[in-house]
N, C-alpha and C positions, 0 to 999 in steps of 0.2 A: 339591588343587583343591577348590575351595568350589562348594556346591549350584547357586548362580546366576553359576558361571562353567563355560564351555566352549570345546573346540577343534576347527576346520575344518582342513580339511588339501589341500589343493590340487596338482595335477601338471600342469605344460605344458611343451609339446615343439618346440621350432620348427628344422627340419632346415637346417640354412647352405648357400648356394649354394655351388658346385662351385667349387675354386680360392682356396676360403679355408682359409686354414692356423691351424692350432692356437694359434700364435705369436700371429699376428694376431686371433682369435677372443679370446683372454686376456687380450690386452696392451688390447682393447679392455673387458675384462669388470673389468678392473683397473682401468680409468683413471675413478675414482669420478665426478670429475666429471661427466662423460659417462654414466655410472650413474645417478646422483642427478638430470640434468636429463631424464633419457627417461620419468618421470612427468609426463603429462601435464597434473595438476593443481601442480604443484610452483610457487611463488611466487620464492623464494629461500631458500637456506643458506648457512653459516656453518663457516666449521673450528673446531671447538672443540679447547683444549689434550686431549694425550692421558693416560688414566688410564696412571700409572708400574706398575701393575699385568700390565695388557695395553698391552706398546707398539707391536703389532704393529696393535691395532686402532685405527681412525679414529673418532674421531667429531665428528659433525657436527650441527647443528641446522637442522632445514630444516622452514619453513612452507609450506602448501599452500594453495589457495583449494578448498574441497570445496563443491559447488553442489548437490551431488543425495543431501545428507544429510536423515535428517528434520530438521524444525523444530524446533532447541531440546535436540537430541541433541548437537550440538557450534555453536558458531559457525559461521561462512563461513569463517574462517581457522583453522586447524589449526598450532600449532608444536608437535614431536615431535624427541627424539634418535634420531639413527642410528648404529649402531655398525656400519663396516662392515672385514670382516677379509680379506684376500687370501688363498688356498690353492693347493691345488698346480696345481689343472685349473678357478678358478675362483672365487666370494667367498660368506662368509656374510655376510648382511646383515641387521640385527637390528634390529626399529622398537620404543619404549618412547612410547607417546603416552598421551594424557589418558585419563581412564575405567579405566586398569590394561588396556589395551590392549598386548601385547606380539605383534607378528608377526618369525618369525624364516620370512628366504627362503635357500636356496640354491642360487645359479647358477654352472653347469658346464657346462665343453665337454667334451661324448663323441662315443667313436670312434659314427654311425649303427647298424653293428651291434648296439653294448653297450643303446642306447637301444629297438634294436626298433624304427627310425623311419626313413623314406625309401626310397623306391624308385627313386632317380635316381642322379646320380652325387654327390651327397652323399654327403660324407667326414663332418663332424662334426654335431654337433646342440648346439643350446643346447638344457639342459633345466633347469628351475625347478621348485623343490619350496619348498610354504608350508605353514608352520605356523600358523595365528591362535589364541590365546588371549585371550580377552574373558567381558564379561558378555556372558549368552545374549541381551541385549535386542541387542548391537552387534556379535556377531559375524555374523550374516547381513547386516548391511548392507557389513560392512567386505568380507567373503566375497562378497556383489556386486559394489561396486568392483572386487577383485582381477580377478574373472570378466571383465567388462566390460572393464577397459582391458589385459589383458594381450597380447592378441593385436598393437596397437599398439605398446604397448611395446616386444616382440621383434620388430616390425615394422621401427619405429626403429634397432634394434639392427643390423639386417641390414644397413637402410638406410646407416650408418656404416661400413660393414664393404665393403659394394660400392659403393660413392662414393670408400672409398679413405683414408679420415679418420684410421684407425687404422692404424698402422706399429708393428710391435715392436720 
């Protein structure tokens, strides 16, 4: 790591209503799609062919409209690769955007106990772990975004999940 680069490191926890199952939690944590559109800044993406390398992982190209950036720190539109990989209880998801911006997320479903989260009848939890690496001037703003919209995000998530959208 170089002098004028650094990393933020992020945890969020959002405990899933009662009556949703592991299966269904997954299948919808899988289904990129539906991953890739629950950023609420997101414009449109792209399936890009896969590297022979890793064929497990996806990647995608997907532009954002980013409105609450500084001036001149990036555009209004933002296009960035996603590399997103499925696991066992869940996906890593790896962003490579302009500036040597690299944020790697990982999203899982755990048992509430494992997570230390919920006091109801909450069985599972989504929980989300970020890694940011950037120049020191970008990663505090990138590390606001994340802050700012995450709650909605696994809002949406939930949303999908009790609406019934997701079936395993």
């Amino acid at each position: 790591m170089n002098f004028f680069s650094t990393t933020a490191n992020l945890h969020h926890t959002t405990p899933l209503p009662a009556g949703i199952t592991f299966a269904n939690a997954l299948s919808a944590l899988q289904n990129h799609d539906l991953l890739l559109r629950l950023d609420p800044e997101i414009s449109h993406y792209e399936i890009l062919p896969s590297d022979p390398a890793t064929p497990d992982t996806k990647r995608y190209k997907q532009t954002d409209h980013m409105h609450t950036l500084p001036k001149g720190l990036w555009d209004t539109t933002v296009t960035f690769e996603c590399l997103i990989t499925n696991k066992e209880d869940g996906v890593e998801w790896v962003i490579k955007a302009p500036l040597g911006l690299v944020q790697k997320t990982i999203w899982k479903i755990v048992k509430a106990a494992e997570a230390d989260v919920g006091e109801g009848k909450e069985e599972w939890v989504l929980v989300e772990d970020v890694e940011i690496n950037a120049s020191r001037l970008l990663v505090g703003t990138v590390r606001g975004k994340c802050e700012e919209n995450w709650r909605g995000i696994h809002g949406r998530f939930v949303g999908h999940l009790t609406a019934g959208e997701v079936k395993a």
